[in-house]
Every structure is written in structure tokens, then in C-alpha cells.
BALOBA-1460 file (C-alpha; in Angstrom, 3 decimals):
// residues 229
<rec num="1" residu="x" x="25.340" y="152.473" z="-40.841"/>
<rec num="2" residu="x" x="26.929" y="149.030" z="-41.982"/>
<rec num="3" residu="x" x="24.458" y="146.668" z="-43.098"/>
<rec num="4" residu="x" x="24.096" y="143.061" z="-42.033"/>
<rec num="5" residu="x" x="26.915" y="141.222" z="-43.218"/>
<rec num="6" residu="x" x="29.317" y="143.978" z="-42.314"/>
<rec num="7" residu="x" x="28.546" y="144.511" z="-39.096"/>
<rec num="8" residu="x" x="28.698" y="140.546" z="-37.910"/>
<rec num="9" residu="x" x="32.347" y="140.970" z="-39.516"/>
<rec num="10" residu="x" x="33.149" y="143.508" z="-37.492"/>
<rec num="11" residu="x" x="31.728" y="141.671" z="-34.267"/>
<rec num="12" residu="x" x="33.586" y="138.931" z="-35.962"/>
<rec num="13" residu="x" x="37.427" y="140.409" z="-36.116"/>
<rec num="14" residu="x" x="37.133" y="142.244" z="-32.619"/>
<rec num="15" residu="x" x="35.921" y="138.769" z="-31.002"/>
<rec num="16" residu="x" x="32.206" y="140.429" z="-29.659"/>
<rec num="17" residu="x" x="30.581" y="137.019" z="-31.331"/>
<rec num="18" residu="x" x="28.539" y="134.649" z="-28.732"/>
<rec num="19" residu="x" x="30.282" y="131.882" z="-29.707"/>
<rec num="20" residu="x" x="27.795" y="128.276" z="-29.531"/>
<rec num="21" residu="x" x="28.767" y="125.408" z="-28.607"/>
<rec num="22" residu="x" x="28.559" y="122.285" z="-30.737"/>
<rec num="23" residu="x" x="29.216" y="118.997" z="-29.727"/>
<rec num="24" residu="x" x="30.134" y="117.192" z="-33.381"/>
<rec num="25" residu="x" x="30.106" y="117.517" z="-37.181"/>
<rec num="26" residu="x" x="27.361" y="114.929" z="-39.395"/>
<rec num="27" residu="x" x="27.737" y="114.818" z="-42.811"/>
<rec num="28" residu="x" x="25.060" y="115.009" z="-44.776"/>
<rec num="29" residu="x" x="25.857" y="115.050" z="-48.482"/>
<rec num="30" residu="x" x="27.289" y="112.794" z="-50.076"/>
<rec num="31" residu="x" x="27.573" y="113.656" z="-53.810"/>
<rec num="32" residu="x" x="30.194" y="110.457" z="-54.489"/>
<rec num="33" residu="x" x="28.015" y="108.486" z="-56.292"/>
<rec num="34" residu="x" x="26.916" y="107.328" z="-59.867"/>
<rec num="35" residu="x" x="23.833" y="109.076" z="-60.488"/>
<rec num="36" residu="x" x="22.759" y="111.567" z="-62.880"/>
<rec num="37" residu="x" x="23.878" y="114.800" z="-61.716"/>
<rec num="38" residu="x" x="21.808" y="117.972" z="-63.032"/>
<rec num="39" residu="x" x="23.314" y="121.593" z="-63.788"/>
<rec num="40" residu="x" x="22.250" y="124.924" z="-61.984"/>
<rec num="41" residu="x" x="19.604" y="126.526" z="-63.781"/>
<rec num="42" residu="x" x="19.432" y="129.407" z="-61.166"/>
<rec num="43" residu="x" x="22.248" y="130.994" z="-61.206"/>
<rec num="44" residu="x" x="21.632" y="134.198" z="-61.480"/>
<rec num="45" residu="x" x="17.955" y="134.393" z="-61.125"/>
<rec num="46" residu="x" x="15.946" y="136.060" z="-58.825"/>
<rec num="47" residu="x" x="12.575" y="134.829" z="-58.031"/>
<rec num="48" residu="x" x="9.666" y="137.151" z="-58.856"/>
<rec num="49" residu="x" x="6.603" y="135.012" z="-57.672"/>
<rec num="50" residu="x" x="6.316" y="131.379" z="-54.973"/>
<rec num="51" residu="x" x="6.416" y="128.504" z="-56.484"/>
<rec num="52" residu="x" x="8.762" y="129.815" z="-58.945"/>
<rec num="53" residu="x" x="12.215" y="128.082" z="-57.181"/>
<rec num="54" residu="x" x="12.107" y="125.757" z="-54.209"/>
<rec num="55" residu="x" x="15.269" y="124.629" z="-52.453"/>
<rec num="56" residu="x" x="15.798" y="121.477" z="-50.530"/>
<rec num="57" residu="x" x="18.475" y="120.830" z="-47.969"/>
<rec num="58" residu="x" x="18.907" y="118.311" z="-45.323"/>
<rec num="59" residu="x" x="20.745" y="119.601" z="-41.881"/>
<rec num="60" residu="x" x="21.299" y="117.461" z="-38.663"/>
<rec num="61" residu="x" x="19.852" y="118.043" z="-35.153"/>
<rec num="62" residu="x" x="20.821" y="116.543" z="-31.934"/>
<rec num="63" residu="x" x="19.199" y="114.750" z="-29.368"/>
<rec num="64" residu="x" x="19.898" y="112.969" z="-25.728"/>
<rec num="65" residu="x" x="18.821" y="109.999" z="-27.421"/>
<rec num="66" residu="x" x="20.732" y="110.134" z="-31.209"/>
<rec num="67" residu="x" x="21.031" y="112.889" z="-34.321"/>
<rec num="68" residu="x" x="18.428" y="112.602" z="-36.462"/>
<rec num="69" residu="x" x="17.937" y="114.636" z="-40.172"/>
<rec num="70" residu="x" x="15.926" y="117.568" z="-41.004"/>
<rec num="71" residu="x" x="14.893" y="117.632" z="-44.473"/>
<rec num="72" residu="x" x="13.550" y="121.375" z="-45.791"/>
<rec num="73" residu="x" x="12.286" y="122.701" z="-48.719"/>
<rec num="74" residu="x" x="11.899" y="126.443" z="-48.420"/>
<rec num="75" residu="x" x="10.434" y="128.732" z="-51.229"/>
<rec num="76" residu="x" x="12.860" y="130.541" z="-52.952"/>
<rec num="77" residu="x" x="10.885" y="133.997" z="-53.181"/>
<rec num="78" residu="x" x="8.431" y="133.756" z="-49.954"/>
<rec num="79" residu="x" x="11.515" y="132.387" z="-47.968"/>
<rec num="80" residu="x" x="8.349" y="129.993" z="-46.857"/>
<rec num="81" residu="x" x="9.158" y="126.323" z="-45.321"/>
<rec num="82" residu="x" x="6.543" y="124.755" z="-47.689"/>
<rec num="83" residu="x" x="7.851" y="120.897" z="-46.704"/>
<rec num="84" residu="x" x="9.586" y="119.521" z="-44.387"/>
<rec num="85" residu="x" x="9.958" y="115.493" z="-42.583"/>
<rec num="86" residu="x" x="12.330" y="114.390" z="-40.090"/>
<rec num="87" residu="x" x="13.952" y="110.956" z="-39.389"/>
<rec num="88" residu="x" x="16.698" y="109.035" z="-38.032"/>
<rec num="89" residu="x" x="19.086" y="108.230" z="-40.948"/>
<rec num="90" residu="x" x="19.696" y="110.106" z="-44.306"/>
<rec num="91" residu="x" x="17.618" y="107.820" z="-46.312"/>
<rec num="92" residu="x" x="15.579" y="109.169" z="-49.457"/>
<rec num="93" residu="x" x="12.138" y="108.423" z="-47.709"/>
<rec num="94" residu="x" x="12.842" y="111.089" z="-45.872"/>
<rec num="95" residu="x" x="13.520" y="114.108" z="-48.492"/>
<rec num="96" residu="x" x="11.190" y="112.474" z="-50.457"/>
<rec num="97" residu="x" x="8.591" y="112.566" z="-47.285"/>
<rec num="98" residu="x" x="9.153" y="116.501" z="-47.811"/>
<rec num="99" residu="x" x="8.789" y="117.393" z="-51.211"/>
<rec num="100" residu="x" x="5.425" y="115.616" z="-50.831"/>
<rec num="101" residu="x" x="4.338" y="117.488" z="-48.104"/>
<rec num="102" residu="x" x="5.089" y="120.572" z="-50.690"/>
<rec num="103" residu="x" x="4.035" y="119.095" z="-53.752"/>
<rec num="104" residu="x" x="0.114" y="119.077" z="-51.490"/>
<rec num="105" residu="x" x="0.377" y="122.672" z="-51.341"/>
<rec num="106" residu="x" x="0.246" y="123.248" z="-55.359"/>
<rec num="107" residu="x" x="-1.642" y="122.183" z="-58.465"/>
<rec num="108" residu="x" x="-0.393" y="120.237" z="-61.171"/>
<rec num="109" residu="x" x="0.103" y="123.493" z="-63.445"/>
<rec num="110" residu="x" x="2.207" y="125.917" z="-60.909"/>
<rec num="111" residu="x" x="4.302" y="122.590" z="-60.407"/>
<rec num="112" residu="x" x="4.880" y="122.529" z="-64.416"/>
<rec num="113" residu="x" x="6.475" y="125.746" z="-63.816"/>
<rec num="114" residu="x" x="8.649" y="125.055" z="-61.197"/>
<rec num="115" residu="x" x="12.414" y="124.941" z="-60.725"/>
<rec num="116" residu="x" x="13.169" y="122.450" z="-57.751"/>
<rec num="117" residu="x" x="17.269" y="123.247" z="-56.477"/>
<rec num="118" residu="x" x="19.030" y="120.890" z="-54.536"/>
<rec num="119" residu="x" x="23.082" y="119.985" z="-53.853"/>
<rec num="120" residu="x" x="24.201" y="116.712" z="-55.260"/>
<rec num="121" residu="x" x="23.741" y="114.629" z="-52.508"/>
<rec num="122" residu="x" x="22.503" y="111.192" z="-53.542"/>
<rec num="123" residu="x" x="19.105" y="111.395" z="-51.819"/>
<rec num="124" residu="x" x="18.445" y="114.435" z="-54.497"/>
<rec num="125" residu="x" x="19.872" y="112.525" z="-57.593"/>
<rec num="126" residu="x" x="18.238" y="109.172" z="-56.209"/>
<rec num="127" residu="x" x="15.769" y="107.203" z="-58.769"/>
<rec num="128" residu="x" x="12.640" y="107.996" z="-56.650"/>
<rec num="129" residu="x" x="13.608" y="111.654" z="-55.974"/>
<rec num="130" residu="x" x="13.923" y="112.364" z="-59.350"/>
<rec num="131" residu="x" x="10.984" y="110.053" z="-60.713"/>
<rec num="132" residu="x" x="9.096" y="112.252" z="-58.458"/>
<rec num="133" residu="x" x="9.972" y="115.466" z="-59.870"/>
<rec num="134" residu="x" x="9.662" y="114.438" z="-63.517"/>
<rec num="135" residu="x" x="5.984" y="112.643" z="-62.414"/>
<rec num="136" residu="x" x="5.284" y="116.537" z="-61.797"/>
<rec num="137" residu="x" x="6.961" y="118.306" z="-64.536"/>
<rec num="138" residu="x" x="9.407" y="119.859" z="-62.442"/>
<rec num="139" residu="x" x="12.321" y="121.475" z="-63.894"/>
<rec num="140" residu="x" x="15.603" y="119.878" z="-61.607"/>
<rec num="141" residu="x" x="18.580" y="121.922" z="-60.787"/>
<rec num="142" residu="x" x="21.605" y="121.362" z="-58.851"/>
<rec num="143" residu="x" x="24.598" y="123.007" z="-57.261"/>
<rec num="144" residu="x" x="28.461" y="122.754" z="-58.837"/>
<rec num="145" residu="x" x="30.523" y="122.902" z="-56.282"/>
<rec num="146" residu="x" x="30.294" y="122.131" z="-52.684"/>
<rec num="147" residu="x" x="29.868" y="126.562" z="-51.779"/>
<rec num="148" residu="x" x="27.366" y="127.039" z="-49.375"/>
<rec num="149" residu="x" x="26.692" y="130.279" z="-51.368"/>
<rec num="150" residu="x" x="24.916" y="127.612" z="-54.453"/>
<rec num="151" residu="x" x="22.178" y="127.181" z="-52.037"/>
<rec num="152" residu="x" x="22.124" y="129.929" z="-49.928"/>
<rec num="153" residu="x" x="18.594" y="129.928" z="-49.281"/>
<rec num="154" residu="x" x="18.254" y="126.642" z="-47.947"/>
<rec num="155" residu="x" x="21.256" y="126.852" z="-45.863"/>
<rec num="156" residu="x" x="20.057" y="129.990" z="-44.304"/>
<rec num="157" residu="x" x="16.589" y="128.603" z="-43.608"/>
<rec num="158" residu="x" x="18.100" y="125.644" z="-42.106"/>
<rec num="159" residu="x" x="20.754" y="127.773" z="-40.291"/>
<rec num="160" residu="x" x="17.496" y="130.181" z="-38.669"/>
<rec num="161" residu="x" x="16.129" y="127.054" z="-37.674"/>
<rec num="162" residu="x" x="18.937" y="125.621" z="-35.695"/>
<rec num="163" residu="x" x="20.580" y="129.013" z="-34.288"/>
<rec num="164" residu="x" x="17.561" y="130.712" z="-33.193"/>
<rec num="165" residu="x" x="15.802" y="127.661" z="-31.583"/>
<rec num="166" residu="x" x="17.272" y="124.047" z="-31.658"/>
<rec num="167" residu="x" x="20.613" y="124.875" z="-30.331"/>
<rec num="168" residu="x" x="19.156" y="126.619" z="-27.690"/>
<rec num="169" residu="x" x="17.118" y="123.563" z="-26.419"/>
<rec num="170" residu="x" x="17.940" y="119.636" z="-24.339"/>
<rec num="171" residu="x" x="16.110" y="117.441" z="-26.528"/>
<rec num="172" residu="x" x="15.417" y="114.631" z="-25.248"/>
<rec num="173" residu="x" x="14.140" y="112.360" z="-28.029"/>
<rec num="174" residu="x" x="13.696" y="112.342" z="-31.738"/>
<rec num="175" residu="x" x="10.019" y="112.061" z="-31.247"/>
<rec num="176" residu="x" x="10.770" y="115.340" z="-29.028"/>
<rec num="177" residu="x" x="12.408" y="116.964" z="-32.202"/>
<rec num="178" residu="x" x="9.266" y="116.332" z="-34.560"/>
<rec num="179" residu="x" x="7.021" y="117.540" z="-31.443"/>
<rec num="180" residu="x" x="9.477" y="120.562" z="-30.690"/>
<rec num="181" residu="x" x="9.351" y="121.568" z="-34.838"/>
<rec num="182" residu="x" x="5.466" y="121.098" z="-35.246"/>
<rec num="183" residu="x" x="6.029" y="124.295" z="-33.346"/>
<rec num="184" residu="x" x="8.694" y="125.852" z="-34.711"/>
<rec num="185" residu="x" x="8.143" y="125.717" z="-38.576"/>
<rec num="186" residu="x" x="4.717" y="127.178" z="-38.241"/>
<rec num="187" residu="x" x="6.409" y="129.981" z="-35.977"/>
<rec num="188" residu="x" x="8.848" y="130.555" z="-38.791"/>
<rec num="189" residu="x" x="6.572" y="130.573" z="-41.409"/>
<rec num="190" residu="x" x="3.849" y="133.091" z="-39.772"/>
<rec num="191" residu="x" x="5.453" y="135.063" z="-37.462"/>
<rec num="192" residu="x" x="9.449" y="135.685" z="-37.552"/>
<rec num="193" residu="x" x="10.001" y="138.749" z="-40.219"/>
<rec num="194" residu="x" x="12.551" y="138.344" z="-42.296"/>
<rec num="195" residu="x" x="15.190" y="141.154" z="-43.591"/>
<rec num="196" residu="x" x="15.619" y="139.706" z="-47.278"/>
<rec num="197" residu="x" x="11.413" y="139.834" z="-47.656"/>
<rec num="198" residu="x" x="10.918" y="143.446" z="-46.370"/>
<rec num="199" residu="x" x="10.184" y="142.536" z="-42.915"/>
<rec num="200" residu="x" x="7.681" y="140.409" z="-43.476"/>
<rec num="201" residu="x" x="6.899" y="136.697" z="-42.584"/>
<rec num="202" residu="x" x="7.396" y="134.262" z="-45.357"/>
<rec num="203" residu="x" x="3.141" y="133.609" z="-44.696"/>
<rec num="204" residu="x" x="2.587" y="137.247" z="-45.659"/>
<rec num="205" residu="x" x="5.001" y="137.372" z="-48.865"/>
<rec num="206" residu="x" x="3.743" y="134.017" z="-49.648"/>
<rec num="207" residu="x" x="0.815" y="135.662" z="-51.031"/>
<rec num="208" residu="x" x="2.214" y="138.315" z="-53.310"/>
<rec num="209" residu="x" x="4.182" y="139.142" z="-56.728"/>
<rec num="210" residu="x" x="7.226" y="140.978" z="-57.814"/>
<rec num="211" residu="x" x="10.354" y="142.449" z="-56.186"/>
<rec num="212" residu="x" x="10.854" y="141.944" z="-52.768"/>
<rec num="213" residu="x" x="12.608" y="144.908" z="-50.540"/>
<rec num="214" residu="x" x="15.634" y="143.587" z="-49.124"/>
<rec num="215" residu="x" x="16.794" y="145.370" z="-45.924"/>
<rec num="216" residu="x" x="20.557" y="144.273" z="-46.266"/>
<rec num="217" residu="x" x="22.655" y="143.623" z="-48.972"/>
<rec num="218" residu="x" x="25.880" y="141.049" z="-49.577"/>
<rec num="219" residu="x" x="29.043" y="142.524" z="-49.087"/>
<rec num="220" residu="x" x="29.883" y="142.160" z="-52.526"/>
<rec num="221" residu="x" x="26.662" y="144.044" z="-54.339"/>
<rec num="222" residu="x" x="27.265" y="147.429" z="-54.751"/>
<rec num="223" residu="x" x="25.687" y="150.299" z="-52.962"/>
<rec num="224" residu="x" x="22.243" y="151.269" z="-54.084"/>
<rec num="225" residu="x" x="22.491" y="155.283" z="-55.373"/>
<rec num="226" residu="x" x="19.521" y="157.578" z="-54.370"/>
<rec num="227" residu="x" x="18.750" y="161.085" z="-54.393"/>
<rec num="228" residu="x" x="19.045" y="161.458" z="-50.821"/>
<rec num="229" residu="x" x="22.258" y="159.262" z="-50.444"/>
């Protein structure tokens, strides 16, 4: 049987794809600017405990009455949405609004020993961004290049987000969209399994150590041999 990635391809080439219908493009990173820029120190690494990686991304949502900007940070191991603030433009408060919402879930120590992974956009390389990080000890990282695949976790968290739920709904307002993802995030978090955890919620691996079963695998890792094929 194909696994994940191979089988939307297929769907892919012979057309079977629901296709969903977007109404415009926002960009949200702008990495043009004169601030320090930091260098991946994840590459390569895969989580063995929360609070090991967090990633932050910021994706756009649409409303009757205006876009407004979802900023996420999503643990890296748990696959967990551990903060998260919305708001009209793609100002700093707002990122920053989310890493403190995480930064209330943790002690001073496990933040010490934290790796926080962003792109370059200038809201992550901002003074006060930064400043924050550093107040906590928290070890900053950044993506290279603009490939989604850098910060594939957060893109797929936000991607889950908007696919399964938001672009399935007429908002009307943006105070709709905070009301509409009071619901949704806590959904996420507590009840949708996810294939890269085992099947599990990101509540429920949240909670636990070590390797974590994937149930798919990217089509460039190589087939996993066992004794029964």
C-alpha cells in the first residue's frame, strides 16, 4: 500500500484532487530587512521530548469583513499548538502575543533548554521578539531559504488548521475568527489524531518521551526493512 505522500501524488497526476477555492494570495514574510538573522540549529534533529523545539509561523485567514493573521507556535515533538494570537495586521504584538501565551505553559528551566524555530520574517528577527527569547534563555533558530520544507511543522499545523476547518467556513468578522478558533485549537490539540505522532492527539503525546511512531513516511526516506516485509 503507498503511504501518504504517494498516494496524494497519485490523486494528484490523474486529477482525483478536490480542488479549493481561494480567493487571493497575502504575504506574510518578509525577510528584506536589516536585522540580525539567526542560522538553523535543527536541521537534522528530531525531537525526543516537548518543549525541546517549538516552531512559529504566521498564516492568513479570510473574513467578510478583512484578512486578518494567525500567529502559531506548535511543539515540535507533541505536534501541540502551545500559543497562538490573532490580529488584523502583521505587526510583532501579535507573534509576540503568542509566544507568551506559550512561554505560560513552561518554567524558567525547560525554557533554558529550548530551541525556538522561526523563518526570517521581520516580526521573528524584530528587537522585542528576540529580547523576549534571550529574557528566557531560549536558544533562536531560523530557516535559510524560503523552502517550506525548513519549517515543515509549522506549515503543516497551520495548513491542518486552514484545510480542515477555516476554508470550509463564511466568516463573517475577525472577532468571528478568534471566536471560531477558541474552538478549533482546543479541538486540534485534544482530539484530531495525528499520523506523524502514532495516532494520537498532540494532548496525549504532549505528555510523554522518546520516539514517536510515524504512520507515513516522506517520499524520499527509505523503506523501513522488517522481518515480515
Amino acid at each position: 500500500m503507498p503511504g501518504r505522500d504517494v498516494f496524494i501524488e497519485i490523486l494528484r497526476r490523474n486529477k482525483l484532487m478536490v480542488q479549493i477555492k481561494r480567493r487571493r494570495k497575502y504575504k506574510t514574510t518578509d525577510s528584506g530587512h536589516q536585522y540580525h538573522k539567526y542560522e538553523n540549529l535543527i536541521k537534522g534533529i528530531v525531537p525526543m521530548r516537548p518543549n525541546q523545539i517549538w516552531v512559529s509561523d504566521i498564516t492568513y485567514v479570510e473574513t467578510q469583513e478583512g484578512v486578518c493573521y494567525l500567529s502559531l507556535i506548535t511543539d515540535a515533538y507533541s505536534r501541540k499548538i502551545v500559543g497562538w494570537a490573532l490580529g488584523p495586521t502583521l505587526e510583532t504584538i501579535y507573534p509576540l502575543e503568542a509566544l507568551r501565551m506559550a512561554l505560560a505553559t513552561i518554567d524558567g528551566d525547560t525554557a533554558s533548554q529550548l530551541t525556538h524555530h522561526s523563518d526570517r520574517g521581520c516580526q521573528y528577527c524584530s528587537d522585542a521578539y528576540v529580547a523576549e527569547l534571550k529574557r528566557h534563555k531560549i536558544s533562536i533558530s531560523m530557516t535559510q531559504s524560503g523552502d517550506p520544507l525548513e519549517n515543515a511543522i509549522a506549515e503543516r499545523a497551520n495548513g491542518i488548521i486552514k484545510v480542515e476547518w477555516l476554508y470550509k467556513m463564511t466568516i463573517p468578522t475577525r472577532a468571528d475568527c478568534k471566536t471560531v478558533l477558541c474552538r478549533i485549537i482546543p479541538f486540534y490539540n485534544t482530539q484530531r489524531p495525528h499520523r506523524s505522532i502514532g495516532m494520537q492527539t498532540p494532548e496525549m503525546a504532549h505528555v510523554q518521551t522518546g520516539p514517536q511512531k510515524k504512520y507515513w513516511r516522506n517520499p524520499w526516506e527509505p523503506c523501513a526493512t522488517t522481518a515480515d516485509g
